[in-house]
N, C-alpha and C positions, 0 to 999 in steps of 0.2 A: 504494500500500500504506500504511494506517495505521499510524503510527509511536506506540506504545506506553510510558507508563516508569512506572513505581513511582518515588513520591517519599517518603521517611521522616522525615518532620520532628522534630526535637528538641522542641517544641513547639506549639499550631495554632496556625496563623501568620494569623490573623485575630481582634481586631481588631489590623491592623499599628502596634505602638503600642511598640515597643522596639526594638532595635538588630536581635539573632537573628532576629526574626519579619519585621521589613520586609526584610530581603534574601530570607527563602524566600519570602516573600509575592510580589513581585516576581519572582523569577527562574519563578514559578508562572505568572503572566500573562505575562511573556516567550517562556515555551516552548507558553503556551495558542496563541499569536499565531502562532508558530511552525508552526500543527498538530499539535502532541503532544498526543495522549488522557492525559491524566495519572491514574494511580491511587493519591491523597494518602493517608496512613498518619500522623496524626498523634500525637505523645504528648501526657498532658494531666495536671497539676497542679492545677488549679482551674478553667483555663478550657476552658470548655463548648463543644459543637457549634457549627456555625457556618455557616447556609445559604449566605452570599454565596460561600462555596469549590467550591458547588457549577457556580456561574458557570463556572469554568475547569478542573474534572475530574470528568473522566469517572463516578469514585465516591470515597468521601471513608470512612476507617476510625480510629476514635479506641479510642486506650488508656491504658490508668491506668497511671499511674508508681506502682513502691515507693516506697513511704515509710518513712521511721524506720530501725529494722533489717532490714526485709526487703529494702529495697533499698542495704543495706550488705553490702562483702563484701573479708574482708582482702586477697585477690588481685586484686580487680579494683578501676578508676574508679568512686566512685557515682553519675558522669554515666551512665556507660555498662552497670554493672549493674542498676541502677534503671530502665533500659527496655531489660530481656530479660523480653518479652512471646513466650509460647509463640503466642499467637494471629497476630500479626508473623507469625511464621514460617510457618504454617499459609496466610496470605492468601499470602505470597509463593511459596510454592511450588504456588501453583494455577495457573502458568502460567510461562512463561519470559522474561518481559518483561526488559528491563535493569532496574537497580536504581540508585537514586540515593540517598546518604545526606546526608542534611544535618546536618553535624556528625560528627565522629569519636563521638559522645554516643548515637548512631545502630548502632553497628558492633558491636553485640554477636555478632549470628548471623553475621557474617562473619568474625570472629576466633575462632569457634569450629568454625569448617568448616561449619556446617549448607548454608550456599550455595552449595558447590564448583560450578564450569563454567557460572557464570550471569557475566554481563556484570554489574560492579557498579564506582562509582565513589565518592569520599567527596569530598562539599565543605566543608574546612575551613575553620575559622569565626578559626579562633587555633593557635597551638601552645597545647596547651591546658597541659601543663606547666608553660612559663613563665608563662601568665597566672595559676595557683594560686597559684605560688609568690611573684609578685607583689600577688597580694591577701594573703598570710599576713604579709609584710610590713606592709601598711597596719592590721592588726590590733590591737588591746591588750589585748583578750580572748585568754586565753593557751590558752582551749580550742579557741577558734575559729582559732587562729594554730595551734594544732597539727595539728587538721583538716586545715587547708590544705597545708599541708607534707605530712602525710602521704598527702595526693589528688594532688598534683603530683610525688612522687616513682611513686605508681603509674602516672600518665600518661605518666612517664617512660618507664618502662617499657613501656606497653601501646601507646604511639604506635611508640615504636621496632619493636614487633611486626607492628603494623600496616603501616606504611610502606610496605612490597615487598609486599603484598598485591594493592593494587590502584591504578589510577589516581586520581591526588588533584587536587582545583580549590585551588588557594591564592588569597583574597583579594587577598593582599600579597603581593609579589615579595620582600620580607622573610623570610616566613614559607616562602614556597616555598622561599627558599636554606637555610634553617635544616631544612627535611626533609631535600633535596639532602646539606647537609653534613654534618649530626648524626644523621641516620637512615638515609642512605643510600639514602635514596630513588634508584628510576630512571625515576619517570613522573609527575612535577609539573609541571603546567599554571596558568599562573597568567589567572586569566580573572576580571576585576577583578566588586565585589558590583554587584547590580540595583537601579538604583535608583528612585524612582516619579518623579522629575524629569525633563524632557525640555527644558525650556527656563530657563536662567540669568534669575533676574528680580530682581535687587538694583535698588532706587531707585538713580537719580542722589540729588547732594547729599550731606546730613549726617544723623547722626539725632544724639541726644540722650545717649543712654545708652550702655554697656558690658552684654555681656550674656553670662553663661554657663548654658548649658541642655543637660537630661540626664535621667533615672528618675535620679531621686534617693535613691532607696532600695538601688542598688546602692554597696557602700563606695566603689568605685572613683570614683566620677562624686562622691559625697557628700565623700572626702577632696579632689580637685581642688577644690571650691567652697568646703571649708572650708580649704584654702590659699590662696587666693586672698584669701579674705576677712582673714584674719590675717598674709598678707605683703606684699599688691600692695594691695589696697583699704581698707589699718588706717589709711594717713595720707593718703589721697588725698582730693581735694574732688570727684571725678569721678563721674556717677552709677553703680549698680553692680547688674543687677537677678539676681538667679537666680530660672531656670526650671523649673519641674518637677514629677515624679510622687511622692509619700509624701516630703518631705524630714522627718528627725528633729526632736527637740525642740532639741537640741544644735544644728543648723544654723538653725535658727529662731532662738533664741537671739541665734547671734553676729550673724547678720543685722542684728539689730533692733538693737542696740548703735550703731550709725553710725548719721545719719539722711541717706547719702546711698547707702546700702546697702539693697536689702528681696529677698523672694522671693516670687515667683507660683506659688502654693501648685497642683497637678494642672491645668494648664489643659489647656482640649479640644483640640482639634488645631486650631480656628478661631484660641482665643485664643495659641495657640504660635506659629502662622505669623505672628499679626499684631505681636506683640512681635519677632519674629526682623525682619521689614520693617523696626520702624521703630529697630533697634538702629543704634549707630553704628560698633561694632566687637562683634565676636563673639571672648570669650578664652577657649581652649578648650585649656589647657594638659591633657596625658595621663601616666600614672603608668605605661601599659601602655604594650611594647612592642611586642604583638605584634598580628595583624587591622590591620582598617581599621574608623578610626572614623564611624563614618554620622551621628553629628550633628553633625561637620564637613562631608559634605555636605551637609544640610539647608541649615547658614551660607554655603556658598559658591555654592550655585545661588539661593537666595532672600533674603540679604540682603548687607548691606555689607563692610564690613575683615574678614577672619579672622589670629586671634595663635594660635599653638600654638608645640609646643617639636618637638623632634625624633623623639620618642616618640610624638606625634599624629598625624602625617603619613608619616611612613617607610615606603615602600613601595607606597605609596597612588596614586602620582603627579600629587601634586594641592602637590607642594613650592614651584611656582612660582607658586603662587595662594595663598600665604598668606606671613605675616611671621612669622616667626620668634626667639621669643628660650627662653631657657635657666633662669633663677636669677630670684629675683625682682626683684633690682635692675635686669635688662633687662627684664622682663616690666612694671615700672613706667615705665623709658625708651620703651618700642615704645609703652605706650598714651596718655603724654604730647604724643609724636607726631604719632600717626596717626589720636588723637581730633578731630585740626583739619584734616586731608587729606579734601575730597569725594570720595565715592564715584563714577566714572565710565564714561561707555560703554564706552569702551576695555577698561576692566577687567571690564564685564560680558559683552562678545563676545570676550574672552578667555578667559574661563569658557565662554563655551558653543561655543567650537573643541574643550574638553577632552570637554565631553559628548558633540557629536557625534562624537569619535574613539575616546578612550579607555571611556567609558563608558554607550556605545551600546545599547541592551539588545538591541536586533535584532542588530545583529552578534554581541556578547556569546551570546546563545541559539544562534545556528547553530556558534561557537566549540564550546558547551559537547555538544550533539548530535553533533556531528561527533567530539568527544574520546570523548563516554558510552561511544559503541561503536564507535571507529575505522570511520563510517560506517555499518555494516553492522544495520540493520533487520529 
């Protein structure tokens, strides 16, 4: 019997070129692999169709997100009322398939009843709460800090709602104890993100550089690399490279200010991977604490050292494959270091026991099928 699923993405998740999109991109071809017919339901912002998705489902549905005020609404997330798509609702009830949402961002017709006595699961990406309330923090724009506040206090609320509705995937076992405790959750699963690596490939040796990399146009990745530069790399002689997608005028800037500091301004996914090889340490300090960050695993299947603080890692299970410091006077101690320690086999077949256990995507897929619908087809 053909095994069936509606997938709702928060985004189209091709090309896989940010954090949200490479794990549903992935968990898409893990469950193709699997044999699930999949029937993708993408939401869309600006980006476009996208034939390769047709590779692994069955049919493929895109919808426009509000914008502006039409997808603002005092009661509700404007993650999550900005894609209540009447058309969404329309494809899904043209049969009974189970229902997969990628992202609480996703849950609008389920937190409204439209989808009563359908099999339906939510794979959380973040407590999405805390991560608002931690971007309004990092803010200095005082409209924009108040946005956030007031998105994170509705998430508050709308997660709490949600919770006991239906089965939820947690990224992080963090994040799952935080449904668990603060929501009351009674059916959290934590079934770690998909990832496109299968084999740990960090060179032996040394490499040359320090290197942190990210979409740099989110605050969150832009304030880590603009700390970095003015606390850990303001007096060091060490080289110091940032990676990434749109970085500001202002991180441009400080960059260029040291001439043992610079940034690689949007590289392709060629020129990313090859700067990540030949990094000597990867320092990937996080301001969030909640999700898993996936461009720490990019650093720790494909290149050398990884430095984060407790906030990057937590939850993730990847704590004993990285070093750890806190404040910038130990984030300058760690890469004093471990800038002079070669990278070794040991530590690179160490990483890849964690792949093939922990973050298997074939085992991970039969986990997530088996929870969708407590088996049942």
């Amino acid at each position: 019997m053909d095994k069936h699923l509606h997938i709702v993405a928060l985004d189209v998740p091709w090309p896989a070129d940010y954090g949200g999109v490479i794990e549903i991109f992935y968990t898409i071809k893990a469950l193709h692999q699997a044999g699930v017919k999949i029937h993708l339901h993408c939401f869309t912002k600006g980006r476009t169709p996208q034939p390769e998705l047709a590779q692994y489902c069955a049919d493929v549905h895109y919808y426009q997100r509000k914008t502006n005020l039409a997808g603002f609404s005092l009661k509700l997330p404007y993650i999550v009322y900005s894609r209540s798509s009447s058309a969404l609702l329309a494809n899904l009830q043209k049969d009974d398939y189970p229902i997969l949402l990628e992202g609480i961002h996703c849950s609008y017709w389920l937190n409204n009843g439209a989808l009563k006595n359908r099999n339906i699961a939510i794979r959380m990406h973040n407590v999405e709460y805390q991560y608002y309330r931690q971007l309004a923090k990092q803010k200095t724009n005082w409209l924009k800090k108040i946005y956030f506040l007031f998105e994170s206090r509705l998430l508050k609320k709308y997660e709490g709602s949600v919770a006991g509705k239906t089965p939820l995937f947690a990224m992080s076992r963090n994040d799952a104890k935080i449904y668990t405790a603060e929501f009351g959750a009674t059916n959290v699963s934590y079934i770690p993100p998909f990832t496109k690596w299968t084999m740990a490939a960090g060179k032996e040796g040394k490499g040359c550089f320090c290197l942190y990399h990210g979409n740099l146009s989110i605050s969150e990745n832009e304030a880590a690399a603009i700390w970095l530069l003015q606390n850990v790399f303001n007096d060091s002689a060490i080289p110091f490279v940032i990676a990434g997608k749109d970085p500001s005028k202002k991180l441009l800037d400080l960059a260029h200010q040291h001439k043992h500091t610079c940034i690689l301004a949007n590289p392709d996914e060629k020129e990313l991977q090859d700067v990540i090889a030949k990094a000597q340490l990867h320092v990937l300090p996080s301001f969030n604490t909640t999700g898993v960050k996936l461009k720490l695993f990019n650093a720790l299947f494909n290149g050398r050292h990884c430095l984060t603080n407790a906030a990057g890692v937590g939850g993730s299970g990847l704590e004993t494959l990285c070093h750890i410091a806190e404040d910038a006077a130990s984030f300058k101690a760690a890469i004093a270091s471990i800038y002079q320690q070669p990278f070794t086999e040991q530590e690179r077949e160490k990483r890849q026991g964690l792949l093939q256990t922990v973050y298997n995507n074939a085992a991970n897929a039969e986990k997530l099928i088996e929870g969708m619908v407590n088996g049942e087809w």
